[in-house]
Every structure is written in C-alpha cells, then in structure tokens.
PyMOL CGO cylinders between C-alpha atoms (Angstrom):
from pymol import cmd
from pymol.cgo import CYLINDER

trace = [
    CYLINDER, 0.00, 0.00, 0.00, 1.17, 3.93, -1.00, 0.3, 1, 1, 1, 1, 1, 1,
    CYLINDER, 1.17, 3.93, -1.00, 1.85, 6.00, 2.54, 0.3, 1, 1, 1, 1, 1, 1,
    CYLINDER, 1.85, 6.00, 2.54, 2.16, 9.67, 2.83, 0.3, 1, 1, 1, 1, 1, 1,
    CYLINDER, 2.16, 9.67, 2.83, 5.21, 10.59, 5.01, 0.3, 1, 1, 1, 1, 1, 1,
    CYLINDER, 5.21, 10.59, 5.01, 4.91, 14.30, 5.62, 0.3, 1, 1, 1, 1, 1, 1,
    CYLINDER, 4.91, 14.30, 5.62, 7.56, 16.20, 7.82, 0.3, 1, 1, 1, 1, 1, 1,
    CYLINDER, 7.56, 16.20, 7.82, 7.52, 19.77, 8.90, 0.3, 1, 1, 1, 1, 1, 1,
    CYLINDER, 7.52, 19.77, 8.90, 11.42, 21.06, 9.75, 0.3, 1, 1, 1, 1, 1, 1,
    CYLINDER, 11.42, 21.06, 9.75, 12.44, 22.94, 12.27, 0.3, 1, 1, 1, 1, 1, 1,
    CYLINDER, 12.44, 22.94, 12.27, 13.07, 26.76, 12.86, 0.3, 1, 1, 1, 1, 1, 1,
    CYLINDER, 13.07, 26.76, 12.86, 16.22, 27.50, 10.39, 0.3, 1, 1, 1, 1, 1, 1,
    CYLINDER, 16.22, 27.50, 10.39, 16.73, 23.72, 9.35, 0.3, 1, 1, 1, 1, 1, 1,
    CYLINDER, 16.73, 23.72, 9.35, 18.99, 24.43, 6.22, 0.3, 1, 1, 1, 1, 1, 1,
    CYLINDER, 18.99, 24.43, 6.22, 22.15, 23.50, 7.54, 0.3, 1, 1, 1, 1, 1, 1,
    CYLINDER, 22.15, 23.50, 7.54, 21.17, 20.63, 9.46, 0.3, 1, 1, 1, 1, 1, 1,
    CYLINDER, 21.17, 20.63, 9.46, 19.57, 19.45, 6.08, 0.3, 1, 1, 1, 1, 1, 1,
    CYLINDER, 19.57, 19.45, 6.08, 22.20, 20.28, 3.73, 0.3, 1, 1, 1, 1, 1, 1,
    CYLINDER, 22.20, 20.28, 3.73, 24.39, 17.94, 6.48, 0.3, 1, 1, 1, 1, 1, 1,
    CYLINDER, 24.39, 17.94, 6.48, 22.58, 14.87, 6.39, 0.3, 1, 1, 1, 1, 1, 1,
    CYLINDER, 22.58, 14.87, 6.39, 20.66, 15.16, 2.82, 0.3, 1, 1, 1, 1, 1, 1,
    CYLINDER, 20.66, 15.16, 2.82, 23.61, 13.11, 1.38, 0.3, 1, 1, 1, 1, 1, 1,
    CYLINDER, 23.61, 13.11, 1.38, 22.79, 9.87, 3.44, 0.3, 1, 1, 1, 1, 1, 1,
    CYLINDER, 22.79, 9.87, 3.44, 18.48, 10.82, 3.46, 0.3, 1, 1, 1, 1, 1, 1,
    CYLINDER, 18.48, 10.82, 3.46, 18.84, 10.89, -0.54, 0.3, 1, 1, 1, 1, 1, 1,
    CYLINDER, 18.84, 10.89, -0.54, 20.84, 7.44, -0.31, 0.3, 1, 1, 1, 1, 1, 1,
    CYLINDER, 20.84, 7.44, -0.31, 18.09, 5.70, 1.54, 0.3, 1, 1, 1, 1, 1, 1,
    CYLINDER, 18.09, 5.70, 1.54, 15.37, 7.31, -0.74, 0.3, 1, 1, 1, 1, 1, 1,
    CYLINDER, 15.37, 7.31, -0.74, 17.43, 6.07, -3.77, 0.3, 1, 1, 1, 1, 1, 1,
    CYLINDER, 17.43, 6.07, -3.77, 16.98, 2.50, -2.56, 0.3, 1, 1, 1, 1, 1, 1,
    CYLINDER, 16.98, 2.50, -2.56, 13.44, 3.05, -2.78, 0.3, 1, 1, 1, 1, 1, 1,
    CYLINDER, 13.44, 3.05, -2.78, 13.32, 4.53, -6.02, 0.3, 1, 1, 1, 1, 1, 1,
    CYLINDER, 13.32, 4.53, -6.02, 15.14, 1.58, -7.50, 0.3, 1, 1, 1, 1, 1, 1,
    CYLINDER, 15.14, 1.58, -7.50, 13.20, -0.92, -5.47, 0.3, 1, 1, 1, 1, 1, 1,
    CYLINDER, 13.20, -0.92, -5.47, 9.78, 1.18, -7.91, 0.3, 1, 1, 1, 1, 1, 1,
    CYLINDER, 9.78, 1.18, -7.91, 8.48, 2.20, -4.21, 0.3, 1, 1, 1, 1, 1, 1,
    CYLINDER, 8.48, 2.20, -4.21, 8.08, 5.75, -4.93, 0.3, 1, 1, 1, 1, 1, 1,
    CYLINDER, 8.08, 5.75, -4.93, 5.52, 7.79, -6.50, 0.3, 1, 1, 1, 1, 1, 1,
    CYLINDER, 5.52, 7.79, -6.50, 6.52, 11.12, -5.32, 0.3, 1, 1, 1, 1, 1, 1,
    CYLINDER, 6.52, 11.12, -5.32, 9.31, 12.75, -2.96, 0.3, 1, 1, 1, 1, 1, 1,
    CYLINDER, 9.31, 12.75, -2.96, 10.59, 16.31, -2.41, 0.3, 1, 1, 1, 1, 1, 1,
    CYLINDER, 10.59, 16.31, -2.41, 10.87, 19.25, 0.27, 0.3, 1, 1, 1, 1, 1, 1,
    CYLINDER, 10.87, 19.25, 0.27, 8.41, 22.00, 0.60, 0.3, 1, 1, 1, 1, 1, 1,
    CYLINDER, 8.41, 22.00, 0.60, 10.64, 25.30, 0.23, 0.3, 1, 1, 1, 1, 1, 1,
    CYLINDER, 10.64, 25.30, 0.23, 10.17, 27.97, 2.50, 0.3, 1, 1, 1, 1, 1, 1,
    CYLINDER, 10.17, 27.97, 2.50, 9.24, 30.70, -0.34, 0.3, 1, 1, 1, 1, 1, 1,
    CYLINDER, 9.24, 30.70, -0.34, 7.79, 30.67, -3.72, 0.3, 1, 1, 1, 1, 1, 1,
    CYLINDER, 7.79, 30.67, -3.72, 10.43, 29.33, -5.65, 0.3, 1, 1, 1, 1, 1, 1,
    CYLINDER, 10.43, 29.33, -5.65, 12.04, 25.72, -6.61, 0.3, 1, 1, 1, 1, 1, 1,
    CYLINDER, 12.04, 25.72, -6.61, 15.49, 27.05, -5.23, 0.3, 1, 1, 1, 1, 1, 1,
    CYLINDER, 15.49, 27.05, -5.23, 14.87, 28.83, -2.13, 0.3, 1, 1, 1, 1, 1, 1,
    CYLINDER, 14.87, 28.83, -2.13, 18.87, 29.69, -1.70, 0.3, 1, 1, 1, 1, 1, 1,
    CYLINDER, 18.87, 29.69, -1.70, 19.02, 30.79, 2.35, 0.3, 1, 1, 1, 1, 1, 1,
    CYLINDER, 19.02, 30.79, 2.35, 15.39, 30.69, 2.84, 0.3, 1, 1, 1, 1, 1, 1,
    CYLINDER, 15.39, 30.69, 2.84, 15.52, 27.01, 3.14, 0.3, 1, 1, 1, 1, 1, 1,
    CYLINDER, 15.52, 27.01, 3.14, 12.91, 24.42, 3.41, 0.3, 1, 1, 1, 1, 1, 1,
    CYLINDER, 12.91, 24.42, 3.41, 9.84, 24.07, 5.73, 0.3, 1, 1, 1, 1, 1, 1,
    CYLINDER, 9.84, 24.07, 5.73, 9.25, 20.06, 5.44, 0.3, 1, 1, 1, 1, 1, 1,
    CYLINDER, 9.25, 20.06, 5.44, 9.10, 17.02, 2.82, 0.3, 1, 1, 1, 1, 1, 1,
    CYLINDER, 9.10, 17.02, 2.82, 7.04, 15.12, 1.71, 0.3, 1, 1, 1, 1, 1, 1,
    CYLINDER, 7.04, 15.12, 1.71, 7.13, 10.95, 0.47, 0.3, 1, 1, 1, 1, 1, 1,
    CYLINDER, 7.13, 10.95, 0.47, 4.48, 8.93, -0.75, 0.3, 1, 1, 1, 1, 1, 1,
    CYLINDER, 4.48, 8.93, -0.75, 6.19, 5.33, -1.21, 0.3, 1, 1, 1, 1, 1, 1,
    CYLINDER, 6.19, 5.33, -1.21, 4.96, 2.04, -0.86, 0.3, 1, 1, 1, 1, 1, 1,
    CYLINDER, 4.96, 2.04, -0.86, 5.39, 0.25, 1.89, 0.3, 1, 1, 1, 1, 1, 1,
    CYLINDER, 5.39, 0.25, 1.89, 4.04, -3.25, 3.57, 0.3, 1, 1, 1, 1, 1, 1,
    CYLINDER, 4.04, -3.25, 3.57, 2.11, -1.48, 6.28, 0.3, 1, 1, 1, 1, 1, 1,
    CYLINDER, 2.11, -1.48, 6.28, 1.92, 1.62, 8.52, 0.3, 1, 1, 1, 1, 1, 1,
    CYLINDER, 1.92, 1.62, 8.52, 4.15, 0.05, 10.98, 0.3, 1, 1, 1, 1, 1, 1,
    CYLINDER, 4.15, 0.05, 10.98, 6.74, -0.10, 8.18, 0.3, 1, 1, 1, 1, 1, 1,
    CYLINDER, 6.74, -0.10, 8.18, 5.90, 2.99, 6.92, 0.3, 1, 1, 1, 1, 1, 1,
    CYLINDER, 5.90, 2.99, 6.92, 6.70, 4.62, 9.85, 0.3, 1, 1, 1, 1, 1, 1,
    CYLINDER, 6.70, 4.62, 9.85, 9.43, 2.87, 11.70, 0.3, 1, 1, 1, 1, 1, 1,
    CYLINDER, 9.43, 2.87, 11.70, 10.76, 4.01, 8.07, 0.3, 1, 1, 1, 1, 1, 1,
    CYLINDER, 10.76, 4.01, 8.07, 9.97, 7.43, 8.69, 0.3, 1, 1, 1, 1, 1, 1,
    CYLINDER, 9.97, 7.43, 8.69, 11.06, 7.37, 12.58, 0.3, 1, 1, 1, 1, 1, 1,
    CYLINDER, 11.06, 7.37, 12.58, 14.85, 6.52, 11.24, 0.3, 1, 1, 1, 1, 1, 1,
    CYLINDER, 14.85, 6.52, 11.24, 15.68, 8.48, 8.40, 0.3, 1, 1, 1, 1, 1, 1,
    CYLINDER, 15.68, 8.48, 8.40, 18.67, 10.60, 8.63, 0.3, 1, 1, 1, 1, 1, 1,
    CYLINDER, 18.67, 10.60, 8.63, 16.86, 14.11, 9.17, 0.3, 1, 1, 1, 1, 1, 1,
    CYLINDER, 16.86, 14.11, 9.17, 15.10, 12.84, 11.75, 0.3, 1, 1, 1, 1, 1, 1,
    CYLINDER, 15.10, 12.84, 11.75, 18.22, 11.61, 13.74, 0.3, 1, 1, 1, 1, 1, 1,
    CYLINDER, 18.22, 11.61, 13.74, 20.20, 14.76, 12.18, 0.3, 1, 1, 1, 1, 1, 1,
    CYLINDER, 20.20, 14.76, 12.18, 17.14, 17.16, 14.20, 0.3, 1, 1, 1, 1, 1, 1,
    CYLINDER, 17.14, 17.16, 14.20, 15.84, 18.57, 10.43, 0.3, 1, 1, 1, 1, 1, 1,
    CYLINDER, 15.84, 18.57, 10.43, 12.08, 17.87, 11.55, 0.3, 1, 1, 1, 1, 1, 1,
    CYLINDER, 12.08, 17.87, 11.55, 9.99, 18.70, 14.66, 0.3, 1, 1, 1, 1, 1, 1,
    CYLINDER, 9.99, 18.70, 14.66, 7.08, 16.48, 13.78, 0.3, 1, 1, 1, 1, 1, 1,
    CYLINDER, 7.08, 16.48, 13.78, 6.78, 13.42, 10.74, 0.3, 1, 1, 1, 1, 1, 1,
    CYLINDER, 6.78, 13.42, 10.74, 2.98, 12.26, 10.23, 0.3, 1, 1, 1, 1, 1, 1,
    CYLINDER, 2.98, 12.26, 10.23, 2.44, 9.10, 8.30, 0.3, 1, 1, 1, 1, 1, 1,
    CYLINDER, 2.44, 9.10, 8.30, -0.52, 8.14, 6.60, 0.3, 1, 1, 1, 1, 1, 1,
    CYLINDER, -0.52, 8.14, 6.60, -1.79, 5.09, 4.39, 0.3, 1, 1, 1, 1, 1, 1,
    CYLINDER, -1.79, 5.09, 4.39, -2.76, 6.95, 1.24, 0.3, 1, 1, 1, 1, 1, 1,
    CYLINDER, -2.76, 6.95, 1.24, -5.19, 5.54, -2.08, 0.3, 1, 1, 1, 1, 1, 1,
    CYLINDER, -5.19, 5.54, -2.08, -3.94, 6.72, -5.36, 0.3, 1, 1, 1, 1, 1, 1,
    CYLINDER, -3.94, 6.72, -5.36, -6.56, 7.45, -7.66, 0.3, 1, 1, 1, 1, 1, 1,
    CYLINDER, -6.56, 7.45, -7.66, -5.43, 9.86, -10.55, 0.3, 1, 1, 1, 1, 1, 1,
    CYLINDER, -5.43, 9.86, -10.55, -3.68, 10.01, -12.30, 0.3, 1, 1, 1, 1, 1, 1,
]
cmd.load_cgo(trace, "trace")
C-alpha cells in the first residue's frame, strides 16, 4: 500500500539538512530503484524551486510500503530525523486514484 510521510522542519533547518541530505537521498534512492516511490521532495520555504538561504519548511514521500508500521518505523529513522531537520513526521496510508 502507497503512505504519505509528511515532515515539517524545524526553525532554520537548512544546515542541518544540507548535512545529512547526502545519506536521506541514499536511503530514498533505494526506494526509487526498489519502484516504491511515486513522489518525494521538500516543501521550500518561499515561492520558488530554489529557495537559496530561505531554506525548506518540510518534505514530503508517498512510497509504498508493507504497512503503517513499516511505513513509519521508516519514517522514525531516516537521517533528518536523527540529524534534528524535523519537529514532527505524520504518516498516513494513502489511495492513489489519478492520475
């Protein structure tokens, strides 16, 4: 089943992201070759796709995973979340209809 992972950073987060985004994109990458993601990406701070100082104000993954437990103990140890980047991670089972 698809689950929503969505993460809201902390106050000024940038350089604790641009620290551990190296190993967070590594363990994404294994789920992009395993064809478990639809959709991942941050949530910049301002209008813009490259928010330079401004930073980031969460992420957001939808992958698939065998059940909300996995989905989240998935969520509970990926690198931002051990590096500090978020204050809170929700994770939700999530039904793909379009497109």
């Amino acid at each position: 089943m698809w689950y929503v992972i969505y993460a809201e950073d902390v106050d000024n987060s940038l350089d604790l992201r641009m620290a551990a985004r190296p190993a967070h994109l590594d363990r994404i990458k294994h789920l992009v070759d395993q064809g478990r993601i639809l959709v991942a990406g941050p949530t910049p701070s301002i209008d813009s796709e490259d928010p330079g100082p401004a930073g980031f104000t969460g992420s957001l993954i939808i992958a698939q995973f065998d059940s909300l437990t996995d989905a989240q103990l998935w969520a509970d140890t990926d690198p931002y979340v051990e590096a500090g980047v978020f204050k809170s991670v929700v994770v939700k089972p999530y039904k793909k209809v379009l497109p």
